[in-house]
C-alpha positions in Angstrom: -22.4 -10.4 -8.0 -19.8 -7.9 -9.1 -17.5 -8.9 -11.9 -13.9 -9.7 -10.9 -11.3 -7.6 -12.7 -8.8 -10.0 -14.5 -6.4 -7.1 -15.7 -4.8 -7.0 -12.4 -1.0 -7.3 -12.0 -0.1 -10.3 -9.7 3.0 -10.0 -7.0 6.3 -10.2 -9.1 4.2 -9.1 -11.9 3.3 -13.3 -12.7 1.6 -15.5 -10.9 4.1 -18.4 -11.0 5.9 -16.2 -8.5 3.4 -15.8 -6.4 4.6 -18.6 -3.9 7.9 -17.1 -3.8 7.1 -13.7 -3.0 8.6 -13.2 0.5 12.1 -14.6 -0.5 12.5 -12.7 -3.5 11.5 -9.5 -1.8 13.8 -10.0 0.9 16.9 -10.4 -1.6 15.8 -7.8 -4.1 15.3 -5.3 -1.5 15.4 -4.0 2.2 11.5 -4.7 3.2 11.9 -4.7 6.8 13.4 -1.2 6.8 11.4 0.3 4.2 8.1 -0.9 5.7 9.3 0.1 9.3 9.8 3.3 8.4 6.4 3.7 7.0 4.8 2.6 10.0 6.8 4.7 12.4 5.7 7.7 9.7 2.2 6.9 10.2 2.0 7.5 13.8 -0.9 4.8 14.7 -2.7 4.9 18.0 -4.7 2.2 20.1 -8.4 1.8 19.0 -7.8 3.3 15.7 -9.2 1.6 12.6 -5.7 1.0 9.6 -6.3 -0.9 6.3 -3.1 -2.1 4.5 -4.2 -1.7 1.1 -2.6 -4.2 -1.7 -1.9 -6.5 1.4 -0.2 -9.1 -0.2 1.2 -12.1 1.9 0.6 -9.5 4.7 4.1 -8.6 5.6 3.0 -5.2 6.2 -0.5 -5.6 8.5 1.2 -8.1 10.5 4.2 -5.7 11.3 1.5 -3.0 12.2 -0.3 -5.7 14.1 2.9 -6.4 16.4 3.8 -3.1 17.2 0.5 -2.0 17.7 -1.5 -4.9 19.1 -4.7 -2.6 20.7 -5.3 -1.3 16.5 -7.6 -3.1 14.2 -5.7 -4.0 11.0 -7.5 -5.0 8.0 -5.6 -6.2 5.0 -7.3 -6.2 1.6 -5.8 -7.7 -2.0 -7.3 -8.3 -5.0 -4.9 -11.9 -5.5 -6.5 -14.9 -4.1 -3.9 -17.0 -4.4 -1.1 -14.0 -2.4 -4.0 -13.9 0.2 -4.0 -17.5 0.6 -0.4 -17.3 2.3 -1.2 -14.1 4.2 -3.7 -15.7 6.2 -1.4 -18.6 7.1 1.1 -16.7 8.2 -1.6 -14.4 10.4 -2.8 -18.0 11.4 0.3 -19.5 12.5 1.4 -16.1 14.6 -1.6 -16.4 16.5 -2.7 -13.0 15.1 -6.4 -11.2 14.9 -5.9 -9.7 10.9 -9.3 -9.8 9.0 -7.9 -10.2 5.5 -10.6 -9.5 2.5 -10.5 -9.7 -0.9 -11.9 -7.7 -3.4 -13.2 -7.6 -6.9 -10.2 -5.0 -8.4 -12.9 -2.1 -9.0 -14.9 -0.5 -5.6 -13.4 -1.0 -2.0 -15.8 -2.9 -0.2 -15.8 -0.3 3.2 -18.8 2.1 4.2 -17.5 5.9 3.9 -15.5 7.1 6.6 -14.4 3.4 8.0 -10.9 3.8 8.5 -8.2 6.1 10.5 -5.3 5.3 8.6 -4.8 3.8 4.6 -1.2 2.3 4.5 0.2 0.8 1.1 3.8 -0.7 -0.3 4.6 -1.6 -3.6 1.3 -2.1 -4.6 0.3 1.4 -7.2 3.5 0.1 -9.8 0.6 -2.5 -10.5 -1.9 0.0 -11.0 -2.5 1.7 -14.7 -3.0 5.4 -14.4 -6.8 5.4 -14.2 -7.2 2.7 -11.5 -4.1 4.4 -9.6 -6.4 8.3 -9.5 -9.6 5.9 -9.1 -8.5 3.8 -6.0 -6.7 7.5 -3.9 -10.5 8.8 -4.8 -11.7 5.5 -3.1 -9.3 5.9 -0.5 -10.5 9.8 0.6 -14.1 7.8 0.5 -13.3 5.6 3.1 -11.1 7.4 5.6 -12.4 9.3 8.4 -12.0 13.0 9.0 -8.7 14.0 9.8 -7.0 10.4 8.4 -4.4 9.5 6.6 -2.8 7.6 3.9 1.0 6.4 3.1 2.1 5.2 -0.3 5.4 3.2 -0.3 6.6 2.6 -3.6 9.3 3.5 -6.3 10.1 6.5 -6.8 11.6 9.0 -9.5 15.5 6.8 -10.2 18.5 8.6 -9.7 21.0 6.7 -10.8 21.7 4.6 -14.7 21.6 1.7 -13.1 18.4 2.3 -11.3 16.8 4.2 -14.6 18.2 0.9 -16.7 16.6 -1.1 -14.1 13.0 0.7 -13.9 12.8 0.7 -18.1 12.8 -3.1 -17.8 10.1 -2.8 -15.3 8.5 -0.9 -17.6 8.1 -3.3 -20.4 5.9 -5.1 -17.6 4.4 -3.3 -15.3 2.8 0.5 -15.5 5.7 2.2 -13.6 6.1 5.0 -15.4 3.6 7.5 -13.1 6.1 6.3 -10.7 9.1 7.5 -12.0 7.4 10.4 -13.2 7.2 11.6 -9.6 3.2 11.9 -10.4 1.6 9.9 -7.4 1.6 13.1 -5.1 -0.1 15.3 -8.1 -2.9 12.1 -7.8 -3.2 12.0 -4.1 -4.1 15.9 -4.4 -6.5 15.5 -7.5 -8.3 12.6 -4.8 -8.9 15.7 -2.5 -6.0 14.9 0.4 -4.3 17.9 1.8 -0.6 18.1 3.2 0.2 15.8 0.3 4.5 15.3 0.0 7.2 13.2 -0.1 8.5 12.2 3.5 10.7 10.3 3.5 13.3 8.7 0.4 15.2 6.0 0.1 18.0 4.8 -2.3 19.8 1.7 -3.4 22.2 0.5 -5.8 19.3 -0.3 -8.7 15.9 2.1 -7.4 14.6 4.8 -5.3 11.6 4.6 -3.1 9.6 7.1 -1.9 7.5 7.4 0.8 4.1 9.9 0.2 1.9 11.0 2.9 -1.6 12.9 2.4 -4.3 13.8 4.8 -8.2 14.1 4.6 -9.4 17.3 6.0 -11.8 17.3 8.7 -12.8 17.5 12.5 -9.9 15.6 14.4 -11.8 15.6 17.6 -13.7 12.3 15.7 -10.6 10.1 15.2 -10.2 7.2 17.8 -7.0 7.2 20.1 -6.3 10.9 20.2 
């Protein structure tokens, strides 16, 4: 049996929070647009394969799910406890999400499994390491011509928001973030095309919105 990794980060950065996830998310920040405009970004067709990396309480895969009902979603979080909500609130919608959890180290997918990676405000938890270990992970399992989107924050551009991102600091391993260096990792992984598009600013952060693509034979991905 593989060893669980214990240095993960939970949601909120403690697990006490855990339960409180959606509410806080929706007051601290605008989640519905921010995740809809990743998903109209990613450009997802019927029959294609999408794995919402860092699922969470599945906010994310069950948007995709509802706007794309004929696409298989797969959500995948390393929290037991955030993954015990996501599946009730797949459950009570009625909804066909397989949600999977996994040890913190190697995705649990054969090579080549998936069309699309999506992510949101998931790599802040990740040190450096694990952030350029998972994007290697990530080229593994995505097909020929797919593609990944990283939602997440983003260099500040305002005091407020670098005062705000320093505090984060002192708990979670943002700085890569700030540092504008998740594009320079996506590229290192092996995806082409990799940049920054789209950007979005409030009063206390900046998120940004990364896109890369895994070279290949497009002719092999499912919908086009």
């Amino acid at each position: 049996m593989q060893k669980k990794d214990k240095t993960y980060i939970p949601a909120m950065g403690f697990d006490f929070l855990t339960p409180f996830y959606d509410t806080l998310m929706k007051v601290a920040m605008p989640e519905e647009m921010l995740k809809n405009a990743l998903l109209e970004e990613a450009h997802i067709r019927p029959a294609q394969k999408v794995l919402d990396f860092g699922c969470g309480t599945a906010t994310l895969a069950i948007m995709a799910k509802l706007k794309h009902p004929k696409a298989t979603i797969v959500g995948l979080d390393v929290d037991e406890k955030i993954l015990s909500i996501a599946r009730n609130k797949i459950a009570q919608l009625g909804l066909d999400i397989p949600i999977e959890i996994y040890s913190g180290f190697n995705l649990p997918f054969e090579d080549e499994d998936f069309d699309h990676i999506i992510s949101s405000f998931v790599f802040h938890h990740l040190s450096t390491e694990k952030k350029k270990d998972i994007l290697k992970q990530c080229y593994r399992i995505l097909r020929p011509g797919g593609e990944i989107r990283v939602l997440d924050f983003g260099n500040p551009q305002t005091m407020i928001a670098r005062g705000v991102m320093h505090l984060f600091s002192l708990f979670e391993p943002v700085d890569d973030n700030v540092r504008g260096l998740i594009p320079g990792y996506m590229r290192d992984a092996g995806f082409m095309e990799v940049r920054e598009v789209r950007n979005f600013k409030v009063l206390w952060g900046t998120f940004s919105l990364y896109s890369g693509l895994k070279g290949g034979n497009y002719g092999n991905r499912p919908g086009l």
